[in-house]
C-alpha positions as a Markdown table, in Angstrom:
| # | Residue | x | y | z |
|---|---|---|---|---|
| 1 | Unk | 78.9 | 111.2 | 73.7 |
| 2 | Unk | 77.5 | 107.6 | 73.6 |
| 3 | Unk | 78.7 | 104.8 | 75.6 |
| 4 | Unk | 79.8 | 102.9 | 72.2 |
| 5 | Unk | 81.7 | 106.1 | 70.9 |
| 6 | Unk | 83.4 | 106.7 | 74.9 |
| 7 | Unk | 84.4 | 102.6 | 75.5 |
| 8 | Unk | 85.9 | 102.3 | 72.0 |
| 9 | Unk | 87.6 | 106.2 | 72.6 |
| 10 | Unk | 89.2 | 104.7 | 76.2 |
| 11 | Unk | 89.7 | 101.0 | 74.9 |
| 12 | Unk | 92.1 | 102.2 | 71.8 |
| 13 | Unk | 93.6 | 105.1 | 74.3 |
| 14 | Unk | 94.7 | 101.6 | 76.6 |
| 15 | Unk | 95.5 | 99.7 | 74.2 |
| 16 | Unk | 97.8 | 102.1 | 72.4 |
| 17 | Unk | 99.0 | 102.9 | 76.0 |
| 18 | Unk | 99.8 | 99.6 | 76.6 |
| 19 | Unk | 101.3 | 98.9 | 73.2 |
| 20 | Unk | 104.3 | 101.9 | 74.0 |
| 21 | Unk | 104.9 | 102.3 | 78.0 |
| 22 | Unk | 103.2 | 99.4 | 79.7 |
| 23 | Unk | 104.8 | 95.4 | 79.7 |
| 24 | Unk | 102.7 | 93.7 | 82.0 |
| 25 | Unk | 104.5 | 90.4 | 83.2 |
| 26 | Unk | 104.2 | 86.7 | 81.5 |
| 27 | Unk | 102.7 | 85.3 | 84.4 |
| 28 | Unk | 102.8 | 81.5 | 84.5 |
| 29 | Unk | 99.7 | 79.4 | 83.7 |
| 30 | Unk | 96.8 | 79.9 | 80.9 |
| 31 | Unk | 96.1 | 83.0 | 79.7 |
| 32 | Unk | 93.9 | 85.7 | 81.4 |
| 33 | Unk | 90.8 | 85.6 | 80.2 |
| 34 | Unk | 91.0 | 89.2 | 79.5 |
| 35 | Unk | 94.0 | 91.4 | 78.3 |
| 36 | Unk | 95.2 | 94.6 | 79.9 |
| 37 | Unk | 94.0 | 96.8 | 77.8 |
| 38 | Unk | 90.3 | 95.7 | 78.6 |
| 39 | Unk | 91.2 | 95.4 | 82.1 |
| 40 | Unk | 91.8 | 99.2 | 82.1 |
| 41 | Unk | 88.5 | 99.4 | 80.4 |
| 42 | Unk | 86.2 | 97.6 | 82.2 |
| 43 | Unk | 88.1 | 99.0 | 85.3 |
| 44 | Unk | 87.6 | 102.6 | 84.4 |
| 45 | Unk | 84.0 | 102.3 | 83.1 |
| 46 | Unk | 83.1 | 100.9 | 86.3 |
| 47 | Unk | 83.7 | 103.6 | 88.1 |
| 48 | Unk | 81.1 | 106.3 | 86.0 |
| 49 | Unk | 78.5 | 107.8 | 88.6 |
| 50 | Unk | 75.4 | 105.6 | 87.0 |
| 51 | Unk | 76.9 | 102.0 | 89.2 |
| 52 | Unk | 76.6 | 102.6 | 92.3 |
| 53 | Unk | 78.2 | 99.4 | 93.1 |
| 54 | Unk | 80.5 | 96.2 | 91.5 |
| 55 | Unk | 77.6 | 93.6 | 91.6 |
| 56 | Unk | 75.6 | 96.6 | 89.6 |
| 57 | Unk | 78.4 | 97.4 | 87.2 |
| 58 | Unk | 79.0 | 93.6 | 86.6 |
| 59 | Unk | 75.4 | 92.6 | 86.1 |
| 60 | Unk | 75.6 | 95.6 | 83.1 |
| 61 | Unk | 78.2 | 94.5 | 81.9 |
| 62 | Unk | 77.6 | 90.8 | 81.6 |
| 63 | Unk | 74.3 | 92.0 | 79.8 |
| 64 | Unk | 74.8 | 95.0 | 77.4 |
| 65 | Unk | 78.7 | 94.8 | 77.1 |
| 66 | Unk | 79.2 | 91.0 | 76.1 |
| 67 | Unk | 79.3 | 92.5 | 72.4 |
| 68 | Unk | 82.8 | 94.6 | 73.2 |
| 69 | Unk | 84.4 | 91.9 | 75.9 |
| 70 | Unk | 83.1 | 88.5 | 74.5 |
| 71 | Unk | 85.6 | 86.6 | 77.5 |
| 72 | Unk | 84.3 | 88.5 | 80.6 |
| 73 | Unk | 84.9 | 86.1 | 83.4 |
| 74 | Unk | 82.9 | 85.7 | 86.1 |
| 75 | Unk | 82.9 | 88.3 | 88.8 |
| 76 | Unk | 85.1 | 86.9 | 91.3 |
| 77 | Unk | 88.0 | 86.1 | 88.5 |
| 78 | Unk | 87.3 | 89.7 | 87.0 |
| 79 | Unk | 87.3 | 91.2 | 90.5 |
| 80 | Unk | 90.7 | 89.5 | 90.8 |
| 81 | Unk | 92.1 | 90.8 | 87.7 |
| 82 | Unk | 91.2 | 94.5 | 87.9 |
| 83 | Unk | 93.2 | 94.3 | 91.7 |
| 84 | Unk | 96.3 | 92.9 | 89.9 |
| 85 | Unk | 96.0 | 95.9 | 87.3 |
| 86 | Unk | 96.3 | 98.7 | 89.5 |
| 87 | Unk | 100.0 | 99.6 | 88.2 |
| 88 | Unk | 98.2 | 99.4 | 85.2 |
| 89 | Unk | 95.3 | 101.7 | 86.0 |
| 90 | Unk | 98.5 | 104.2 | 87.9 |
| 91 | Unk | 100.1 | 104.1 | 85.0 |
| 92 | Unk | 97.5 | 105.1 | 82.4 |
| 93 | Unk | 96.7 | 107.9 | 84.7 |
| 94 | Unk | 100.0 | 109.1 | 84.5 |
| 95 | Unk | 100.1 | 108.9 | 80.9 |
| 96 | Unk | 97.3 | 110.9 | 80.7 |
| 97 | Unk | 99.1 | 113.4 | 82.6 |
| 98 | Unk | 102.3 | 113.7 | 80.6 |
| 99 | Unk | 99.8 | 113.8 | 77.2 |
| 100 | Unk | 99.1 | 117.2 | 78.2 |
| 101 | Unk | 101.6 | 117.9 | 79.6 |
| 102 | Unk | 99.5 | 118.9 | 83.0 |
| 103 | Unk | 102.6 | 119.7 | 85.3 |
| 104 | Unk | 104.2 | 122.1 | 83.5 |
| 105 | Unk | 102.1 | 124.7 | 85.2 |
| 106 | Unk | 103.6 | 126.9 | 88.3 |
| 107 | Unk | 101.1 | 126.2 | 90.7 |
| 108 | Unk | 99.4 | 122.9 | 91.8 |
| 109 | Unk | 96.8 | 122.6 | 94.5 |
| 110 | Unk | 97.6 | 119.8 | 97.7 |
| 111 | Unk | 95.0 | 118.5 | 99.7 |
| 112 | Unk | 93.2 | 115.9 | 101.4 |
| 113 | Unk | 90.3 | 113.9 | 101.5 |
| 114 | Unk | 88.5 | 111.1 | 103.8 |
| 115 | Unk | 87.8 | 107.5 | 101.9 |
| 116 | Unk | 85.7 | 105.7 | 104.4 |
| 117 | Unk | 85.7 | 102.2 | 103.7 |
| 118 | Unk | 83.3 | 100.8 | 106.9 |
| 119 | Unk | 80.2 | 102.1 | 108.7 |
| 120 | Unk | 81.7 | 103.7 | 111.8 |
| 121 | Unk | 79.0 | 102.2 | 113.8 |
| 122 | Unk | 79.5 | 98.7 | 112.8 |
| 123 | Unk | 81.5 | 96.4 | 115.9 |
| 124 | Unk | 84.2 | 94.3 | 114.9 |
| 125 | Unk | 87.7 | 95.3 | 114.0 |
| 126 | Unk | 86.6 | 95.0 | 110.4 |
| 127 | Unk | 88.4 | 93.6 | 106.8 |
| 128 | Unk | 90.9 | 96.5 | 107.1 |
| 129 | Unk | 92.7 | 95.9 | 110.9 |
| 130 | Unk | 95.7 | 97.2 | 111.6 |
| 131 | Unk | 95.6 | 99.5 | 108.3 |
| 132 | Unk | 92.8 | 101.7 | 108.5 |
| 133 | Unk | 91.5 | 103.6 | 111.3 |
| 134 | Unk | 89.1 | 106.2 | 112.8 |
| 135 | Unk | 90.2 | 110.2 | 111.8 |
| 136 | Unk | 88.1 | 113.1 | 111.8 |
| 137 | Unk | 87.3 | 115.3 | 108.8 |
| 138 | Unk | 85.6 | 118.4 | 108.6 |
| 139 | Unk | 83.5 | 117.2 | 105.7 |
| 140 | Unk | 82.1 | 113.9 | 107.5 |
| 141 | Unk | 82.9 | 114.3 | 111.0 |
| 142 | Unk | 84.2 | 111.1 | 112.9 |
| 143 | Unk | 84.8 | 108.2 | 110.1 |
| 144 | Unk | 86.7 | 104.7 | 110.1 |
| 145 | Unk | 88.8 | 104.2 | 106.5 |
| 146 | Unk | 91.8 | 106.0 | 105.1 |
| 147 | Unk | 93.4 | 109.6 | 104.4 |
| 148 | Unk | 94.0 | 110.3 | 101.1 |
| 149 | Unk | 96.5 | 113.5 | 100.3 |
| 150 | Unk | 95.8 | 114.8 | 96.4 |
| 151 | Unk | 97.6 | 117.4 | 93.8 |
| 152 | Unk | 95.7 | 118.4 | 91.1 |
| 153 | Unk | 97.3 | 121.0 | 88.3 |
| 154 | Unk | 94.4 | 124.2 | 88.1 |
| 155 | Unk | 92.8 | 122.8 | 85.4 |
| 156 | Unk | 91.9 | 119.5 | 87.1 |
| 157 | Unk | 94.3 | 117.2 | 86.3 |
| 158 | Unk | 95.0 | 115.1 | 89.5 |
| 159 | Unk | 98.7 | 114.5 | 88.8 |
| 160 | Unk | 99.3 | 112.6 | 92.1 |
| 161 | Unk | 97.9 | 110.9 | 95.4 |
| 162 | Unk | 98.8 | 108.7 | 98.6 |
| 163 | Unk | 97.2 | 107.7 | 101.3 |
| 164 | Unk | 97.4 | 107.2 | 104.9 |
| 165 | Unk | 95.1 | 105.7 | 107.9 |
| 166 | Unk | 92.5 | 108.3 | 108.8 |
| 167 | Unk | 94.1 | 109.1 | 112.1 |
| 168 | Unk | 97.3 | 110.2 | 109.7 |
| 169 | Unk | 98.2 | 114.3 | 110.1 |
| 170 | Unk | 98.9 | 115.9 | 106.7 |
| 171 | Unk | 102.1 | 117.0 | 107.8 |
| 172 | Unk | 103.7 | 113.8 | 107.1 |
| 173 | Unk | 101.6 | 112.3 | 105.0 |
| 174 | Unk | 102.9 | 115.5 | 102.4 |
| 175 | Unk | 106.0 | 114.5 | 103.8 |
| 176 | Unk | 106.4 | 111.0 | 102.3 |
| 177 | Unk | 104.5 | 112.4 | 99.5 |
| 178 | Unk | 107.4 | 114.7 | 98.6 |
| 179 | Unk | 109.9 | 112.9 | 99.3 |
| 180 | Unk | 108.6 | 110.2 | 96.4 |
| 181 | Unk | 108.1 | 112.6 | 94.2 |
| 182 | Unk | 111.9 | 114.0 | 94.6 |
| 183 | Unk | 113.0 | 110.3 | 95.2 |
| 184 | Unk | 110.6 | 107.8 | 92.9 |
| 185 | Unk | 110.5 | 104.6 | 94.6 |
| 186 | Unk | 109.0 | 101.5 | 92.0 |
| 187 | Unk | 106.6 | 100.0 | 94.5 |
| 188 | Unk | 105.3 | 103.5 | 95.2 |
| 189 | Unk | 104.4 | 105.3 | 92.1 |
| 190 | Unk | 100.9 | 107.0 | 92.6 |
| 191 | Unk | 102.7 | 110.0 | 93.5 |
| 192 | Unk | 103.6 | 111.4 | 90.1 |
| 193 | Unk | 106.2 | 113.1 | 89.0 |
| 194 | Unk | 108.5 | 115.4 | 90.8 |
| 195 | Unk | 107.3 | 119.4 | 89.3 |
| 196 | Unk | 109.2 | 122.6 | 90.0 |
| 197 | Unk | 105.6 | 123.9 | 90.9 |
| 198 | Unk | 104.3 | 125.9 | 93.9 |
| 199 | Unk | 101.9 | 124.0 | 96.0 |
| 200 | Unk | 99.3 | 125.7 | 97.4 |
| 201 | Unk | 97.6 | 124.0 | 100.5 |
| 202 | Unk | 95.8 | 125.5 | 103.6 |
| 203 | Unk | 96.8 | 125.1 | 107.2 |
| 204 | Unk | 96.3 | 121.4 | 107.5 |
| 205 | Unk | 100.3 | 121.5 | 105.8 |
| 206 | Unk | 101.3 | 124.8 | 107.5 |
| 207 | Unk | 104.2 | 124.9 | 109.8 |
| 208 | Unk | 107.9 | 127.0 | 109.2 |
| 209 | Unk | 110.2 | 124.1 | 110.2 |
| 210 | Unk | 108.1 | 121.6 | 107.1 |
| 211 | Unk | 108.0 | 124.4 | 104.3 |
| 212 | Unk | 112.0 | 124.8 | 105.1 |
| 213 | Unk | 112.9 | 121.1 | 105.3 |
| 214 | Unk | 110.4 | 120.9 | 102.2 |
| 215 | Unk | 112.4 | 123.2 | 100.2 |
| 216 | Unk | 116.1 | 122.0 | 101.2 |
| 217 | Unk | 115.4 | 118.9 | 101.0 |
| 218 | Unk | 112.5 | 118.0 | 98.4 |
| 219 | Unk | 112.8 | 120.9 | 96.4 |
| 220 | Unk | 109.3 | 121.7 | 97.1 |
| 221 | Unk | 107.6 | 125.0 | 97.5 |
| 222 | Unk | 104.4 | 125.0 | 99.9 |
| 223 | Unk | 102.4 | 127.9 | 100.6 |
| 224 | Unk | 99.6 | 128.0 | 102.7 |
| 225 | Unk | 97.6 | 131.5 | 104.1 |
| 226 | Unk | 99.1 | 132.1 | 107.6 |
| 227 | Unk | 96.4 | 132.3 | 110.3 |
| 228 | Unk | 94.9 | 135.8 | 110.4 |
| 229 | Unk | 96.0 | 135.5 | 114.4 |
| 230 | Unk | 99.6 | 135.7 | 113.5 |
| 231 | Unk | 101.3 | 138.6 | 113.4 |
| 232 | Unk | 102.7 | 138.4 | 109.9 |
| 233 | Unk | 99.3 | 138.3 | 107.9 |
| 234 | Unk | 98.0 | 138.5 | 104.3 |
| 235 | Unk | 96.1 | 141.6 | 102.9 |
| 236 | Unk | 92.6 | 140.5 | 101.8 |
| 237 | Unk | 93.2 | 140.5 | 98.6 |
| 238 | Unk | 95.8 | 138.3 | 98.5 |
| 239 | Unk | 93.5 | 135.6 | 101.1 |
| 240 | Unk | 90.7 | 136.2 | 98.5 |
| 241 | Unk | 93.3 | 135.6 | 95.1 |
| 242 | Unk | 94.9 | 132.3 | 96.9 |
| 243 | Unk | 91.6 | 131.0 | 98.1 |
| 244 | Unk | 90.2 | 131.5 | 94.6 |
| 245 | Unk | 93.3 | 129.4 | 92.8 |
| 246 | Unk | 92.8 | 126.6 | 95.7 |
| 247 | Unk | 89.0 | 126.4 | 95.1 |
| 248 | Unk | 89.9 | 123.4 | 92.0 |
| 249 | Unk | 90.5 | 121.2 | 94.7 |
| 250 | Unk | 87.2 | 121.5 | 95.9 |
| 251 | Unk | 86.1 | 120.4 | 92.6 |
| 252 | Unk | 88.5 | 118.0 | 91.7 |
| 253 | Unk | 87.0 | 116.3 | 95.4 |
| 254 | Unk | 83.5 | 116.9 | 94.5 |
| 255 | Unk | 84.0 | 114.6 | 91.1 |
| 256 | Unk | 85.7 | 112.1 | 93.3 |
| 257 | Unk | 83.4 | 112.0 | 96.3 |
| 258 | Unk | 79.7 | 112.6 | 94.5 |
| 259 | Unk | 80.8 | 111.2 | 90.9 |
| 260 | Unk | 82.4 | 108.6 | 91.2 |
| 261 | Unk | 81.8 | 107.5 | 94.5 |
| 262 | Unk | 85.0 | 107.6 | 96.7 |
| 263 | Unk | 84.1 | 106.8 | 100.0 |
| 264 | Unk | 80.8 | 104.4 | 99.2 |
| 265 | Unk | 83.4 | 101.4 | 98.1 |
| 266 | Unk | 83.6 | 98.6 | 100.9 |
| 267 | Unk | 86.3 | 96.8 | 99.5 |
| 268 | Unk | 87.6 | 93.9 | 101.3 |
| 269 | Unk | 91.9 | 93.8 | 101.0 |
| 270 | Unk | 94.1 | 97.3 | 100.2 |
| 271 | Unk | 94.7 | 95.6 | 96.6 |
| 272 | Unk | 91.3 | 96.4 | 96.1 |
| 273 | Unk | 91.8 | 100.2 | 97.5 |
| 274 | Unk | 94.5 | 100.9 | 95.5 |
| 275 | Unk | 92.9 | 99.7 | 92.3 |
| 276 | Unk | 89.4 | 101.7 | 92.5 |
| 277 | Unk | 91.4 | 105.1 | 93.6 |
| 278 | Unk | 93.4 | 104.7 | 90.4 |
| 279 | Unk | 90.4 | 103.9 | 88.4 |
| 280 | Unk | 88.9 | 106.8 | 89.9 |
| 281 | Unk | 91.4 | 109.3 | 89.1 |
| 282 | Unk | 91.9 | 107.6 | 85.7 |
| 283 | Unk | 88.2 | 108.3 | 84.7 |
| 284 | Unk | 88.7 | 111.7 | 86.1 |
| 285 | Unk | 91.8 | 112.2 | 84.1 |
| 286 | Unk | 90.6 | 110.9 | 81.0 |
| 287 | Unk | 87.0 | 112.8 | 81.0 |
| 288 | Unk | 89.1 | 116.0 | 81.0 |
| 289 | Unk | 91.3 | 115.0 | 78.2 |
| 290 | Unk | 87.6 | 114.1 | 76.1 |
| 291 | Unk | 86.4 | 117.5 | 77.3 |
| 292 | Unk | 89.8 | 119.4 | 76.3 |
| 293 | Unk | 89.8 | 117.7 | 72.8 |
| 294 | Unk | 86.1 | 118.2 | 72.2 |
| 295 | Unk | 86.8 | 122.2 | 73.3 |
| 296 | Unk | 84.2 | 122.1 | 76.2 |
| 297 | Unk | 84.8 | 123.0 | 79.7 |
| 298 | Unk | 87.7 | 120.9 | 81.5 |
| 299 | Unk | 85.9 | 119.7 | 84.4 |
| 300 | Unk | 82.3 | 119.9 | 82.6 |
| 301 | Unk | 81.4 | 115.8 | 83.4 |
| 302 | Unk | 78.0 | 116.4 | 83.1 |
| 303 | Unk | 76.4 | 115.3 | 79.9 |
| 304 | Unk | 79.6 | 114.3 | 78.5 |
| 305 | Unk | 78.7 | 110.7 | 78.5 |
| 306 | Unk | 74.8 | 109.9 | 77.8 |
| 307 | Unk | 72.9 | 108.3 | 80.3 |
């Protein structure tokens, strides 16, 4: 697909998005420069794998896309209003979502992943004090930024996500993560939409006493392998069935950490956090919807968009 076929395919997908479920508010003062719908745009495009940064994505834009976005702003104004669109960009996501109807599968993987934000190395208490801190993570080892908890149907469709300091345990990070699911809260909405599914998640989430108060009070079903020390163990096969099922997580991460960069932003406020995770997840979202309409592989990003 060529960029002028996959901008004018996610532009008309916005703005008929925003035509039916999204009202932004009549803010007072002139008129943005750009509307929502381009916002989203702009946003999502930014995130693709070729920019590996926003003064490289503007600098693009501002030369080849003038044609499609004649009012682009300068960079600091349009930095400005793609952070006040991240309901926007959570909301498009979601739309995508309940398009394809992506949750009415049994079974949905849970997860997490590290989102550095700072050099570890670096002195200072940094842009983020007092929000994010140093965790550890099996993937990177020691790093300073945030958690970030993920469910993704087993197709790919990442159909919720929060996010914690690094130093937060999964435990209650899934906690709070249920809980909003089971009890929506407006300022709070990245977490989707409560599903009847199973989760599937490994022993970062195990624990008796969670899964119970998960059930009873959540209505949430978690299921993770039990460690092969414990007495009550899993036949092989049925380690070797679950680990296949839970391997899309794996792959919905790769796309977020190697595609589209999750982990190489240094943004400066949480505003800006929130809105390049949504954009992320809604350029993931919305490259499986292409690739299920155009009957190729669901998670099959390569070569979907020309270089």
């Amino acid at each position: 697909m060529d960029e002028n076929t996959f901008l004018t395919t996610l532009y008309v997908t916005a703005d008929d998005f925003c035509k039916v479920h999204f009202k932004s508010r009549i803010r007072p003062g002139p008129a943005a420069s750009l509307t929502v719908p381009e916002v989203i745009t702009l946003g999502i495009y930014q995130q693709h794998w070729k920019f590996r940064s926003e003064r490289q994505f503007y600098e693009y834009a501002d030369r080849h896309l003038r044609s499609y976005f004649p009012n682009l702003p300068e960079r600091s104004q349009y930095n400005r209003l793609f952070r006040q669109q991240w309901r926007a960009l959570v909301a498009f996501w979601q739309f995508q979502v309940d398009a394809t109807q992506a949750q009415r599968g049994a079974i949905e993987a849970l997860d997490s992943v590290p989102a550095p934000v700072r050099n570890i190395k670096r002195a200072g208490k940094g842009w983020f004090a007092g929000q994010a801190n140093i965790g550890w993570s099996t993937r990177l080892g020691w790093y300073e930024g945030f958690h970030v908890l993920v469910s993704a149907n087993l197709t790919g469709f990442i159909t919720g996500f929060a996010f914690g300091a690094a130093s937060e345990k999964d435990q209650p990070l899934a906690d709070t993560f249920l809980a909003l699911r089971k009890f929506p809260h407006d300022m709070l909405p990245t977490v989707g939409r409560y599903t009847s599914a199973y989760y599937f998640s490994d022993n970062g989430f195990e624990g008796k006493a969670n899964f119970r108060h998960w059930q009873q009070d959540y209505l949430a079903t978690v299921i993770s392998a039990p460690p092969r020390s414990q007495k009550e163990t899993w036949a092989a096969s049925w380690r070797k069935w679950f680990s296949g099922l839970r391997q899309i997580i794996e792959t919905v991460y790769d796309k977020l950490l190697n595609w589209f960069g999750l982990g190489k932003d240094r943004p400066h406020d949480l505003s800006g956090f929130h809105a390049r995770l949504a954009a992320k997840v809604a350029l993931h979202n919305f490259m499986i919807h292409l690739n299920i309409r155009l009957g190729r592989p669901a998670l099959a990003f390569a070569y979907l968009l020309d270089p």
